[in-house]
Structures are given as C-alpha cells and as structure tokens.
C-alpha positions as a Markdown table, in Angstrom:
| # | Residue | x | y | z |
|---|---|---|---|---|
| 1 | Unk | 218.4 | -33.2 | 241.0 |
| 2 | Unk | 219.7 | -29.6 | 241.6 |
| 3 | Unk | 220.6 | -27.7 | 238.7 |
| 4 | Unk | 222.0 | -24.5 | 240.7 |
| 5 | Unk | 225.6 | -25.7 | 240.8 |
| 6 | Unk | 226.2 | -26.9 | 237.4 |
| 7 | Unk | 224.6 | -23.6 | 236.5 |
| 8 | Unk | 226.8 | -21.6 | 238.7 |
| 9 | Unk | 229.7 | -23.6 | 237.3 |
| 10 | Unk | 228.7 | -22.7 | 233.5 |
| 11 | Unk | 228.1 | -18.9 | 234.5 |
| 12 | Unk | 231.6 | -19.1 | 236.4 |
| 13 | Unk | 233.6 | -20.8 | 233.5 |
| 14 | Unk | 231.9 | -18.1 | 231.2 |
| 15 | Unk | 233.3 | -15.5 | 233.3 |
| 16 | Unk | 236.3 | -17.0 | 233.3 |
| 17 | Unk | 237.0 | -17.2 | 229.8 |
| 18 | Unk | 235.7 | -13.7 | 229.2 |
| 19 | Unk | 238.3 | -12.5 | 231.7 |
| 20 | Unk | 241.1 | -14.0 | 230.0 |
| 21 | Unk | 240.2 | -13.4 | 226.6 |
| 22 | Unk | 239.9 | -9.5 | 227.8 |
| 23 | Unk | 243.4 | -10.0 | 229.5 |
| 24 | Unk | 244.9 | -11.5 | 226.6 |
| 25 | Unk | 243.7 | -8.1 | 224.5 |
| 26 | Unk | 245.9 | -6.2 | 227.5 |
| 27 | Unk | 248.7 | -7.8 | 226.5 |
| 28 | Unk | 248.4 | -7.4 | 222.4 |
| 29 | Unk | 251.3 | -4.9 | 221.5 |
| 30 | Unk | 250.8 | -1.7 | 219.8 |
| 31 | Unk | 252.2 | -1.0 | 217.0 |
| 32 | Unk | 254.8 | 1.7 | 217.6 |
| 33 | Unk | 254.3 | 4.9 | 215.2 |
| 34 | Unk | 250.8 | 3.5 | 214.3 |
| 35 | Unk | 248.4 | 6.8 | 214.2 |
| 36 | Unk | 246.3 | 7.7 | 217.0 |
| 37 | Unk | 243.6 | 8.3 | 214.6 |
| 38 | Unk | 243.8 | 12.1 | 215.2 |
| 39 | Unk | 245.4 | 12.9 | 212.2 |
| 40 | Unk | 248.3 | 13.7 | 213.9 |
| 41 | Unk | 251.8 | 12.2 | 212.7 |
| 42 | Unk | 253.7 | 10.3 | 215.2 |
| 43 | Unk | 257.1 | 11.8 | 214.8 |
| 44 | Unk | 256.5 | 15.1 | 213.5 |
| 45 | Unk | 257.0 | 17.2 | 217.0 |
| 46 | Unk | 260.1 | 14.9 | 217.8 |
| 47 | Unk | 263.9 | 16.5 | 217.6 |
| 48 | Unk | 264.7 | 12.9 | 216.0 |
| 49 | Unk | 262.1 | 13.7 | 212.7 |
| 50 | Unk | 264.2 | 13.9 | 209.6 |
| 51 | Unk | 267.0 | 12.9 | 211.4 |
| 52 | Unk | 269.6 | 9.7 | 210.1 |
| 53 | Unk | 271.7 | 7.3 | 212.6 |
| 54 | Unk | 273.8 | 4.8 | 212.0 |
| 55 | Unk | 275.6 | 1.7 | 213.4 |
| 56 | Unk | 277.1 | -1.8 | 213.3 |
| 57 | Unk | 274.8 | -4.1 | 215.9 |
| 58 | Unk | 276.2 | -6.7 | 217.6 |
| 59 | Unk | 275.9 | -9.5 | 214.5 |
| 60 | Unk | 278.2 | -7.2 | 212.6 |
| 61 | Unk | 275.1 | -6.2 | 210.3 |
| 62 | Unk | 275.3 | -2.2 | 209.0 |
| 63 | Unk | 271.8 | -0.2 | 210.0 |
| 64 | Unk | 271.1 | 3.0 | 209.0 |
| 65 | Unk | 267.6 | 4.7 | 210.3 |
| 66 | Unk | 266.2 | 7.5 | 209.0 |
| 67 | Unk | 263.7 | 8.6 | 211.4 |
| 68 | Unk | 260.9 | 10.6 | 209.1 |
| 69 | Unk | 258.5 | 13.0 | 210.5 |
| 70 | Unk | 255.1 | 10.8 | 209.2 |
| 71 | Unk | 256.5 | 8.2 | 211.8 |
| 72 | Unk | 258.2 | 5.8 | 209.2 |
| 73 | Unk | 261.6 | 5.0 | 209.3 |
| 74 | Unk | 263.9 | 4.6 | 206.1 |
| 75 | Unk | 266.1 | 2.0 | 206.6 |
| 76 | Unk | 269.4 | 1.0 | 204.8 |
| 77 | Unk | 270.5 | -3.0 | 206.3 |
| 78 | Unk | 273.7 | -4.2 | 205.0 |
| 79 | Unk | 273.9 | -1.8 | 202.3 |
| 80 | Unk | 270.4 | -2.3 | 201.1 |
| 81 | Unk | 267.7 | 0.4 | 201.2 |
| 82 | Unk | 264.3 | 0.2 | 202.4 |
| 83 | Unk | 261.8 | 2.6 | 202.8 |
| 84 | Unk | 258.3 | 0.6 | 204.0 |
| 85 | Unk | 255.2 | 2.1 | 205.3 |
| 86 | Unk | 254.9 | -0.7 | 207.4 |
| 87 | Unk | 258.6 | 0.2 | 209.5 |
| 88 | Unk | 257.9 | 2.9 | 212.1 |
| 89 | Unk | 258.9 | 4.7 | 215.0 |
| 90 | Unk | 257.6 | 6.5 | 218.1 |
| 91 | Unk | 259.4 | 8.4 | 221.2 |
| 92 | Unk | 257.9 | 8.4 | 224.4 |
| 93 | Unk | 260.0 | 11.1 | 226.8 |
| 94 | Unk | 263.8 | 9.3 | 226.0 |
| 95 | Unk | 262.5 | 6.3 | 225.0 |
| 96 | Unk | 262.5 | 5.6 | 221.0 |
| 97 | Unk | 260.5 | 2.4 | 220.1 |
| 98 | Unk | 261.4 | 1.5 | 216.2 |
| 99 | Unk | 259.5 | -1.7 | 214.3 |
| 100 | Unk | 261.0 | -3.0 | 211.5 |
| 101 | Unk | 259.4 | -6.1 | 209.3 |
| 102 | Unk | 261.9 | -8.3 | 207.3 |
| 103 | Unk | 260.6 | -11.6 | 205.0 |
| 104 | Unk | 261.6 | -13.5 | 207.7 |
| 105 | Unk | 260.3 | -12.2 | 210.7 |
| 106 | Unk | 259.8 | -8.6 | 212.7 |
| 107 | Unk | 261.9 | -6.8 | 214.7 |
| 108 | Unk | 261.1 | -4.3 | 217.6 |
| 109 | Unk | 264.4 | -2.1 | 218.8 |
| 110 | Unk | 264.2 | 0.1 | 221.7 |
| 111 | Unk | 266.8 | 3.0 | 222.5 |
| 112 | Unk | 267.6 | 5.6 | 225.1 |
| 113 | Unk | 267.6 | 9.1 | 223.1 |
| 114 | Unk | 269.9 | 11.3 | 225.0 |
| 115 | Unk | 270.3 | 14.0 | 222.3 |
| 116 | Unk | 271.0 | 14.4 | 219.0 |
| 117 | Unk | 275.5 | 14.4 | 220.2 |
| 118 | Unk | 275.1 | 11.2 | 222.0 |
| 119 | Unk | 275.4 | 7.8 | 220.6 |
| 120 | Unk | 271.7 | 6.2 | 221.0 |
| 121 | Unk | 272.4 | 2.1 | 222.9 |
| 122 | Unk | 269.7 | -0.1 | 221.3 |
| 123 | Unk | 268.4 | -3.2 | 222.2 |
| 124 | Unk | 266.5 | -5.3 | 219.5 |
| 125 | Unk | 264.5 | -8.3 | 219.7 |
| 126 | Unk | 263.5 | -11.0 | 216.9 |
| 127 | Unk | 262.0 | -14.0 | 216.8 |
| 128 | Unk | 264.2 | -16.8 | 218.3 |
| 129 | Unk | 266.6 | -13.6 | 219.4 |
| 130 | Unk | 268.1 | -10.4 | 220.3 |
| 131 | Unk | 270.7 | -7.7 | 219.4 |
| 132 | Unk | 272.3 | -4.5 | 220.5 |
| 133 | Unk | 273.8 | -1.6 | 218.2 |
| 134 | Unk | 274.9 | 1.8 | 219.3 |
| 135 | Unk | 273.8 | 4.5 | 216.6 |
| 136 | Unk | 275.5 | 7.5 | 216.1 |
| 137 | Unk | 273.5 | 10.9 | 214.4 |
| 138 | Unk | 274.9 | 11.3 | 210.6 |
C-alpha cells in the first residue's frame, strides 16, 4: 500500500484551507474611524473635524452628520439625534468613508470631499440595498 499520496493529499488540502482561511481575513473590512492604536484620533487633522452636513438621500430620509474630531460622527436621521461611539468616520485624500449602525442593520456611506463650498455626492450601502444623498456644509 503507498501512503505518500494520501499524505500529499492531506498536507495539500491543509494548505489549502489555510490559504483560504488567510484570504478570507484579506477580505474582513475595517472599521472606518477605528483607532490605529497610536493614540492618535482619526479625524482630528481633517478640515471636515467639527464640521456638520446635511441632506435628503434618495429615500427621502433627512441626515445630518456631524463629523467630530475623535472620529465619531453625530448623526441626526429624520429628525432624531444620535450620537454613538460606535458611528465613525475616516478621510483618506478626498475620499470620506462614514459607518453608521441602526437596530436593524449597518450602513457604510462613501463621499467625494471636494471642500468644505461643495456639496459632498454620497453613496451608501445596507443590507439588502443602497442610497445616494448629496450633503451640503451647515
């Protein structure tokens, strides 16, 4: 009986699996705004820190972001404040990358920053969707 090929086939399929679970951990999303364990805070060297925009997205709901320096954002949604540690934001050159959690599901929104006179186009995804809403700088 030879024992070298179902051997090489175990070793293999090991391999294999390790390379896809390490793969899969590729593809795990940060968490925009999380700290980069420096001590440093996210937002605080951004132009947007302690700024507010609002809009109406495409679903005709009423957002309001208020982009703090620690990396959180404030949020008012239809009217209805919010202020969670767990809602953050992050810019990366003109890219602003904003996570929000709701009861029923997270959303991730990402915008084009242009300057604090230009409108900032969004484009937000949830769970079983998506959304667009142009913010404007209070």
């Amino acid at each position: 009986m030879n024992t070298t090929t179902p051997r090489l086939l175990t070793a293999f399929a090991g391999l294999a699996i390790a390379a896809a679970a390490l793969t899969g951990c590729a593809f795990i999303p940060s968490i925009p705004g999380a700290s980069s364990g420096d001590g440093s805070d996210p937002g605080s060297e951004s132009e947007l820190a302690g700024t507010t925009w609002t809009g109406t997205d495409s679903d005709g709901d009423m957002w309001g972001l208020e982009f703090q320096s620690d990396g959180t954002v404030g949020l008012t949604y239809n009217g209805d404040g919010f202020d969670d540690a767990g809602d953050v934001w992050a810019q990366a050159g003109d890219t602003v990358t904003i996570h929000i959690g709701f009861d029923d599901g997270d959303i991730e929104m990402i915008g084009q920053y242009e300057g604090l006179d230009a409108p900032m186009e969004t484009a937000g995804t949830y769970d079983g969707g998506t959304f667009t809403v142009t913010l404007t700088h209070e």
